[in-house]
Steps between C-alpha positions, in 0.01 A plus 500: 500500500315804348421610793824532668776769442749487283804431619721654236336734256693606191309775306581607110841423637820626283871482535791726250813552516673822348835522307684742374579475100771723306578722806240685665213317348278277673330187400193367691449088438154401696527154579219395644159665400192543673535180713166430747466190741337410837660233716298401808625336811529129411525515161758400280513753179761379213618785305599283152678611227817459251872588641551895459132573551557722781359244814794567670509847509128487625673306796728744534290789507322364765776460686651827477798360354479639144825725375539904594428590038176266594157686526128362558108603457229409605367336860665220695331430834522293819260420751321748348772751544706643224852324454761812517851485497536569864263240596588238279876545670315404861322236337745319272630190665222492775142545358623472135763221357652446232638143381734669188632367166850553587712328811725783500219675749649295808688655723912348394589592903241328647470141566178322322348380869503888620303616161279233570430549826243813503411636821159465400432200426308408197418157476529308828823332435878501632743625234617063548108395400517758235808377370404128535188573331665628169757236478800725636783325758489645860855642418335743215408697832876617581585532122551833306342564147802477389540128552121407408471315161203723254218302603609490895550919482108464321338318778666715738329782360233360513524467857566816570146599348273219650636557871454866470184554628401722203139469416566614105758249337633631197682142314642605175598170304585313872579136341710518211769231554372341762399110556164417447440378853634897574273638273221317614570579881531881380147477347374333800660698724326808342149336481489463880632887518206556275248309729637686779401784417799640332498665118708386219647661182656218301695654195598229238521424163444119566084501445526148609590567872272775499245273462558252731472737786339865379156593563515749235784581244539845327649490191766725441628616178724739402397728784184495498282241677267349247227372687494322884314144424420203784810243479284214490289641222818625292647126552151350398482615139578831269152564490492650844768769420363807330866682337686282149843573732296281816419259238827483326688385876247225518560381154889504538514276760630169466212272594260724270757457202749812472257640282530873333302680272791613227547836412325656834713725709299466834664826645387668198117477607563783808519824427800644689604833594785637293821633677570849511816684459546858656709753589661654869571391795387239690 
């Protein structure tokens, strides 16, 4: 793998936002700090971390989709050429997809079969073997999101990212809710992405599923990723991890005993920038 390209290369990566305080003032909160990864083609990279961490907005900032007070630092590049605004607008939904959080990013006018359906045709199945596949009723096709229960609106998503074509797949938290057999098939379905060639960013906060289908996770915490470990490795033993944050996730989970070391504030052991306040105009 080292000696193939990167297919998305994130370099001393940052994302802000600036507010205004008491009139004219202006507040700067940097959410993300100084954030570096390589994902290669085939690879499965699992950006883990608690809720509020800022994984999302990483997804976000990728896509282009961040809010107009947002700013960002730093280098994000694909296919070896740099990600601007402009190009990640041609990109998005064609060479870069994003399975979301939220199922309020279908279209409500457009029937689920037609968002689907992409001209370009991802993974070599009908919207019906698609559906079939993830346990939805060939009458989910001529539905609108408005009718779909939570979990159908989820999978449906998640069609709309694995038939794309893309050959980045952003999934931020893709299973939550769903049936096992769902979840499963979503992991799966991913894998063989993988093995095809594609690359995939798989933001959760379940360390668990990370594991059963990563290659590497980078752990993410408060903004800052901590250190980017081999999933099999990380799953094998706390030994393997080097930062007490990596170590602390392992020891929390439930089939290593919920365990915590009292009176440690694992965000407290990175240094982060403070915000700044200022005058003017923006």
């Amino acid at each position: 793998m080292e000696n193939r390209k990167p297919l998305l290369e994130v370099q001393d990566f940052a994302v802000g936002f600036r507010q205004y305080v008491k009139g004219l003032r202006q507040r700067d909160i940097q959410v993300i700090h100084n954030f570096t990864l390589d994902l290669y083609p085939g690879e499965i990279m699992a950006i883990v971390g608690a809720s509020g961490s800022g994984k999302s907005l990483l997804a976000h900032s990728i896509m282009g989709i961040l809010p107009s007070n947002a700013y960002t630092t730093g280098s994000v590049r694909f296919k070896g050429e740099e990600l601007t605004q402009e190009r990640k607008e041609v990109l998005r939904g064609k060479e870069i997809a994003l399975i979301p959080q939220s199922v309020a990013y279908l279209d409500p006018l457009m029937k689920t079969g037609k968002q689907i359906d992409s001209p370009l045709g991802g993974i070599k199945n009908s919207v019906k073997g698609f559906l079939k596949k993830f346990e939805l009723s060939e009458r989910t096709e001529q539905l609108y999101p408005f009718q779909l229960s939570g979990g159908m609106a989820r999978r449906v998503l998640i069609g709309t990212a694995l038939t794309s074509g893309a050959d980045l797949i952003i999934a931020d938290e893709p299973t939550p809710g769903l049936h096992q057999s769902v979840v499963e098939e979503t992991l799966q379905t991913l894998r063989e992405l993988a093995d095809n060639g594609c690359g995939i960013l798989l933001i959760t906060h379940d360390i668990d599923l990370a594991f059963i289908v990563a290659d590497k996770i980078a752990v993410f915490n408060k903004g800052v990723s901590v250190e980017v470990v081999d999933a099999k490795a990380f799953e094998a033993s706390p030994e393997n991890v080097d930062h007490p944050y990596s170590k602390a996730l392992w020891h929390a989970l439930p089939q290593n005993g919920f365990q915590s070391i009292r009176g440690m504030d694992y965000g407290d052991l990175i240094d982060l920038p403070s915000s700044s306040t200022s005058g003017g105009d923006l």
